[in-house]
PARO-330326 format. One record per residue (C-alpha): residue in three letters; chain; x, y, z. Coordinates in steps of 0.02 Angstrom, whole numbers, plus 50000, padded with zeros to 5 digits. Layout:
<guzas>
ALA, A, X, Y, Z
...
</guzas>
This chain:
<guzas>
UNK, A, 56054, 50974, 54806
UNK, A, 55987, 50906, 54647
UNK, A, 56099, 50883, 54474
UNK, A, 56056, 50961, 54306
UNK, A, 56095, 50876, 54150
UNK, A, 56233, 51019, 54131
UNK, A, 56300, 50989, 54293
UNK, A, 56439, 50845, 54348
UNK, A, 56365, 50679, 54414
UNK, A, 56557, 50672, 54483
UNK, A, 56671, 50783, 54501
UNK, A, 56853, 50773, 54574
UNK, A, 56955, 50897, 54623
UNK, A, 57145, 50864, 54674
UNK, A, 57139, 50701, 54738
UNK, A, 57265, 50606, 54815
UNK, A, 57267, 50457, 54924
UNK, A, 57425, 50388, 55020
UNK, A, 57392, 50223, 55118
UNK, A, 57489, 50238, 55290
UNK, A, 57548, 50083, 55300
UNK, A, 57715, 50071, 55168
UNK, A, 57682, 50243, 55145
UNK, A, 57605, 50218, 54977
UNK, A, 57538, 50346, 54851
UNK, A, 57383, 50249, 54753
UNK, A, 57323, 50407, 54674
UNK, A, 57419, 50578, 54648
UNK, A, 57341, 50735, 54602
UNK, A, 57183, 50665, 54508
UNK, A, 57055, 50796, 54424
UNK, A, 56893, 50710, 54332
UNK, A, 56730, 50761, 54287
UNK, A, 56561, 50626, 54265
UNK, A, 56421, 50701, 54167
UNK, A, 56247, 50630, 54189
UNK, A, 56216, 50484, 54067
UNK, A, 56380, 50437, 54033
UNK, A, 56488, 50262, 54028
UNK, A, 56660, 50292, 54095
UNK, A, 56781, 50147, 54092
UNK, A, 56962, 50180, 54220
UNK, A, 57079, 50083, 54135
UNK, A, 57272, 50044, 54180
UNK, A, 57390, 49926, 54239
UNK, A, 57381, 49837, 54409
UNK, A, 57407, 49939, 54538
UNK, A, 57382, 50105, 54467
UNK, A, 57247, 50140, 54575
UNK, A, 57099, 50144, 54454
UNK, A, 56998, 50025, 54589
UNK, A, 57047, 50138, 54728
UNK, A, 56991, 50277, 54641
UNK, A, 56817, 50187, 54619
UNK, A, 56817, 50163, 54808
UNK, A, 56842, 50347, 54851
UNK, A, 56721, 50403, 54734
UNK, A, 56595, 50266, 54829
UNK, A, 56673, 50332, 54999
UNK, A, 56714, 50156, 55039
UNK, A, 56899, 50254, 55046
UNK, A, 56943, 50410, 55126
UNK, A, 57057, 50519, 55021
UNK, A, 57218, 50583, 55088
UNK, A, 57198, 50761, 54973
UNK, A, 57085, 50862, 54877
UNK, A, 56886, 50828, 54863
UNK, A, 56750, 50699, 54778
UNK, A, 56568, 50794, 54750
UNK, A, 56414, 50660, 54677
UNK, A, 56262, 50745, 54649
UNK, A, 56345, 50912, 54719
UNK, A, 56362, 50834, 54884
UNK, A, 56510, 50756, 54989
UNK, A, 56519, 50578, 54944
UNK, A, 56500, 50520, 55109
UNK, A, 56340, 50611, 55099
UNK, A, 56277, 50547, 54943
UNK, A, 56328, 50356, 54999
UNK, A, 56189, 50392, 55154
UNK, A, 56069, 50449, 55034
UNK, A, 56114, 50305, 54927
UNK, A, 56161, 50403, 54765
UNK, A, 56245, 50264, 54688
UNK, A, 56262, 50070, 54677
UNK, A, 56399, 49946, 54687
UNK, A, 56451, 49804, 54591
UNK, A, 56610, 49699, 54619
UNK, A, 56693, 49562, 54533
UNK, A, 56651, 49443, 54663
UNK, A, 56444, 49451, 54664
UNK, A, 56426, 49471, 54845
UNK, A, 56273, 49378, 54844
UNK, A, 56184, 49309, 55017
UNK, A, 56172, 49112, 54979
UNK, A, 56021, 49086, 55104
UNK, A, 55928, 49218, 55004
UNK, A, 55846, 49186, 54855
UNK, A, 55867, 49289, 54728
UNK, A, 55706, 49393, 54736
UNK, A, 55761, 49443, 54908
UNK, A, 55922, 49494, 54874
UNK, A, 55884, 49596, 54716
UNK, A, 55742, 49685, 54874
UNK, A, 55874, 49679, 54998
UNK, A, 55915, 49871, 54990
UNK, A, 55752, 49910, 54973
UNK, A, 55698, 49809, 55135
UNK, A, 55817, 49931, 55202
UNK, A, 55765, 50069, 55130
UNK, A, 55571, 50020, 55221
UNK, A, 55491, 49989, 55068
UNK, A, 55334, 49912, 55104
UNK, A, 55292, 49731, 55033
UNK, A, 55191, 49764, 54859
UNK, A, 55306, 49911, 54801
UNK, A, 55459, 49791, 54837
UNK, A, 55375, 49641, 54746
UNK, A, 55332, 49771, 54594
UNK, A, 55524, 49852, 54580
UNK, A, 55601, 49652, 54609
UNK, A, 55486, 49596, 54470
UNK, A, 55554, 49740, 54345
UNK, A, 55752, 49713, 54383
UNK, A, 55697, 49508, 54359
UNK, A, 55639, 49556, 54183
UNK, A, 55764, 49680, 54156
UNK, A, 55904, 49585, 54209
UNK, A, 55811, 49416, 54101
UNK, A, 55788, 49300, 54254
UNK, A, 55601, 49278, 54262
UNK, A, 55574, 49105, 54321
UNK, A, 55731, 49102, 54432
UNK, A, 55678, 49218, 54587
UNK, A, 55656, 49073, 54696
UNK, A, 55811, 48996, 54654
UNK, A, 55973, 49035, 54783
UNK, A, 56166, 49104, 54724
UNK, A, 56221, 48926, 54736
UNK, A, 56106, 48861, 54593
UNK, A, 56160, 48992, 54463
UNK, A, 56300, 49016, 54367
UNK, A, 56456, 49144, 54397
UNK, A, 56363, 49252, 54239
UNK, A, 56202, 49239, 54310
UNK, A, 56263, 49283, 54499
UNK, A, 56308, 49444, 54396
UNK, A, 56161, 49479, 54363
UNK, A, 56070, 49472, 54520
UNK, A, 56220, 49587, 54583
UNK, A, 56176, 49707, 54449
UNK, A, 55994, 49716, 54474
UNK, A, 55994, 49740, 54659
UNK, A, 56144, 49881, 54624
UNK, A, 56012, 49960, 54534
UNK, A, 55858, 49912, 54606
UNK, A, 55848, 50093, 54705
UNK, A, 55865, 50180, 54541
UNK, A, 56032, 50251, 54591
UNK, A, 56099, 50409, 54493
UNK, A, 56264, 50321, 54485
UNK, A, 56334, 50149, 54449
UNK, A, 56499, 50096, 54503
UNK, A, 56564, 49926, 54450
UNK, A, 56748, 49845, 54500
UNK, A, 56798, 49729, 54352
UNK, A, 56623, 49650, 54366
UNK, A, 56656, 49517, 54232
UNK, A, 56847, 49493, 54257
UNK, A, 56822, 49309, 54342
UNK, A, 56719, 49267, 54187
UNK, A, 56728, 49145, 54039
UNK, A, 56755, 49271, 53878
UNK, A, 56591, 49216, 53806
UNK, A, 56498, 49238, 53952
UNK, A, 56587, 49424, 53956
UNK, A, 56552, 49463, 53810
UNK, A, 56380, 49410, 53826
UNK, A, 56338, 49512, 53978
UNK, A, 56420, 49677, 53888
UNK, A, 56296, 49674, 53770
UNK, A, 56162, 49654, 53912
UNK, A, 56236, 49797, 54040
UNK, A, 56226, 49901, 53858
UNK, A, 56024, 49875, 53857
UNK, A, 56017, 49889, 54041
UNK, A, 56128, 50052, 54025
UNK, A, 56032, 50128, 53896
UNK, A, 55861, 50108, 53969
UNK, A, 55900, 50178, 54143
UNK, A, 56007, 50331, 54091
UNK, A, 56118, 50299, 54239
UNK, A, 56299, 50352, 54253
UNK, A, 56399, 50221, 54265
UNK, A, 56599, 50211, 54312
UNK, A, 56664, 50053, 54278
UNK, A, 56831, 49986, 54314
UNK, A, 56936, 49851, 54192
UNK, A, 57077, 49774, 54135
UNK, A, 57024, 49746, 53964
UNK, A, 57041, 49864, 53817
UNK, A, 56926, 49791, 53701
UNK, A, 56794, 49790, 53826
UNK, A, 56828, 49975, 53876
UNK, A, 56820, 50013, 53704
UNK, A, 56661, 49916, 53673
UNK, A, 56562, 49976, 53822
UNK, A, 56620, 50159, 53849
UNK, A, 56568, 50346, 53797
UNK, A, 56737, 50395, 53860
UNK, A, 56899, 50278, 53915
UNK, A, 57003, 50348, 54061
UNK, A, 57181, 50320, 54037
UNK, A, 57296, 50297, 54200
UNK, A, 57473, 50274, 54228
UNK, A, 57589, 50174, 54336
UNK, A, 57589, 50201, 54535
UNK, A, 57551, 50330, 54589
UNK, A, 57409, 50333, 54486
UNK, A, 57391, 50488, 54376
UNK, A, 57256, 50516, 54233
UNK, A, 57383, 50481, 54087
UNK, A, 57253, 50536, 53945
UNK, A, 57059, 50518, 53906
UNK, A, 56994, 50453, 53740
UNK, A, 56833, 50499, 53693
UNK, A, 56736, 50336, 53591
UNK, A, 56643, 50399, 53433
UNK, A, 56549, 50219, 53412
UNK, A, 56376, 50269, 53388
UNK, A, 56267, 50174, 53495
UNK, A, 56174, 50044, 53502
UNK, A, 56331, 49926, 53492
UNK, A, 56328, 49759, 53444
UNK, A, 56454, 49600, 53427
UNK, A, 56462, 49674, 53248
UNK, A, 56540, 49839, 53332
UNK, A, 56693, 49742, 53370
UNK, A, 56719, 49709, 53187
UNK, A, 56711, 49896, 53153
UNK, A, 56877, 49991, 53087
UNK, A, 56852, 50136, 53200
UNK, A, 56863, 49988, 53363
UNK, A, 56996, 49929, 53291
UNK, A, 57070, 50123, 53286
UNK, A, 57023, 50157, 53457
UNK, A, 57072, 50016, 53530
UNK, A, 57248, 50044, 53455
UNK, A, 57236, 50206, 53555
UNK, A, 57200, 50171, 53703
UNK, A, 57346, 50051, 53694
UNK, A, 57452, 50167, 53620
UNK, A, 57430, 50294, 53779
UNK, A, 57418, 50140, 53901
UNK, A, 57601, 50100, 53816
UNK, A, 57686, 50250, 53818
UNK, A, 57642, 50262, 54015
UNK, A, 57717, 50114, 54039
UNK, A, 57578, 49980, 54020
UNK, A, 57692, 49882, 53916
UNK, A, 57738, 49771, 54102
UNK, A, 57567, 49711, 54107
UNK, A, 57548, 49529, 54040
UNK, A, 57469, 49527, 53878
UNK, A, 57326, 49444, 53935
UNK, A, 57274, 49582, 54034
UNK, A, 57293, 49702, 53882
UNK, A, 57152, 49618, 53779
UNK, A, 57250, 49612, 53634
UNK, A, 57180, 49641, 53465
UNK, A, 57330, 49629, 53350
UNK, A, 57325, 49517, 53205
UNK, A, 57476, 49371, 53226
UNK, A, 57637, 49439, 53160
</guzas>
């Protein structure tokens, strides 16, 4: 079943996951909607469930209640047809593999044959700016650049939708910042959906079209906020007084749902010293 551009990349209906063992509600009653082309940053404190919810939608987790459509189909569907790629925090990257062959990895898989592989690895090298290293191996790269092998075999397949789990949380800020601005480019030249998953406001702010808001356990959607920062964003956006307004509220709803136990760290505090 193909998607029109009026019709939900994602859509989630009731959902609710309880893990057996504790007896633990992650996510309680959750109703969302993806549209094609959009940036969607899940956003709460630890434990709210925002990664699990990531998960189901990638049918790496079964939900206990209600239903998760991608491209109009069952997820576990559209994760055999390979609808969507992943990105975690950790790189996941095969160290006896250089990085040419794991950006082709899925599409080895897949049975692509040799010179179509060698023609899609060559465009994710230059998108992703590592020409010159696809020889190299994991180990001979740093944590930022590890990222961005990740990111280019994620989308190497030309997947409809991108999911990524706090991809730059283990980072140095600079280096974070850094790769923002080059998942923006990436972002905007693909047209792929993209859900990603953080602990940092700023950054939600910074990357997103809209910023889903989620409460403490069990893990409700506490509010959306749509961001009105025209695009394309640059490290002058974050000097902007409407980031500075959205960011306040996004922490304003993260606050009054209880995000205030998170350490401030976490928040990505913007607030000017007292």
């Amino acid at each position: 079943m193909s998607v029109s551009d009026t019709d939900p990349v994602v859509r989630i209906e009731g959902l609710t996951k309880t893990f057996a063992r504790g007896n633990v509600t992650a996510l309680q009653d959750i109703d969302l909607e993806l549209m094609p082309g959009e940036f969607v940053s899940l956003i709460g404190p630890s434990g709210c469930g925002k990664s699990t919810l990531l998960r189901v939608i990638g049918d790496l987790v079964e939900p206990t209640a209600g239903s998760v459509t991608v491209n109009g189909k069952p997820a576990k569907r559209a994760r055999a047809d390979r609808d969507y790629g992943i990105v975690f925090q950790d790189s996941v990257l095969f160290d006896w593999r250089t990085v040419a062959k794991n950006i082709g990895l899925p599409l080895e898989m897949l049975g692509w044959d040799r010179d179509k592989r060698k023609q899609r690895i060559d465009e994710m090298l230059d998108l992703v700016e590592l020409r010159g290293f696809e020889e190299h191996h994991p180990w001979q790269l740093s944590g930022g650049m590890q990222q961005r092998v990740s990111i280019a075999r994620a989308l190497a397949f030309e997947p409809a939708l991108l999911l990524m789990d706090e991809p730059f949380g283990a980072l140095d800020e600079m280096t974070r910042e850094r790769l923002n601005l080059e998942l923006l480019s990436i972002w905007q030249q693909l047209g792929s959906t993209v859900v990603f998953v953080t602990h940092s406001i700023s950054e939600a702010v910074f990357l997103s079209t809209r910023v889903v808001v989620m409460s403490p356990r069990p893990g409700r959607i506490a509010g959306i906020v749509p961001i009105d920062l025209p695009y394309p964003r640059g490290v002058e956006t974050r000097e902007e007084t409407r980031f500075f307004e959205l960011v306040t509220q996004v922490r304003e709803l993260l606050r009054s749902r209880g995000e205030h136990l998170l350490p401030e760290e976490e928040l990505g505090l913007l607030e000017a010293p007292e």
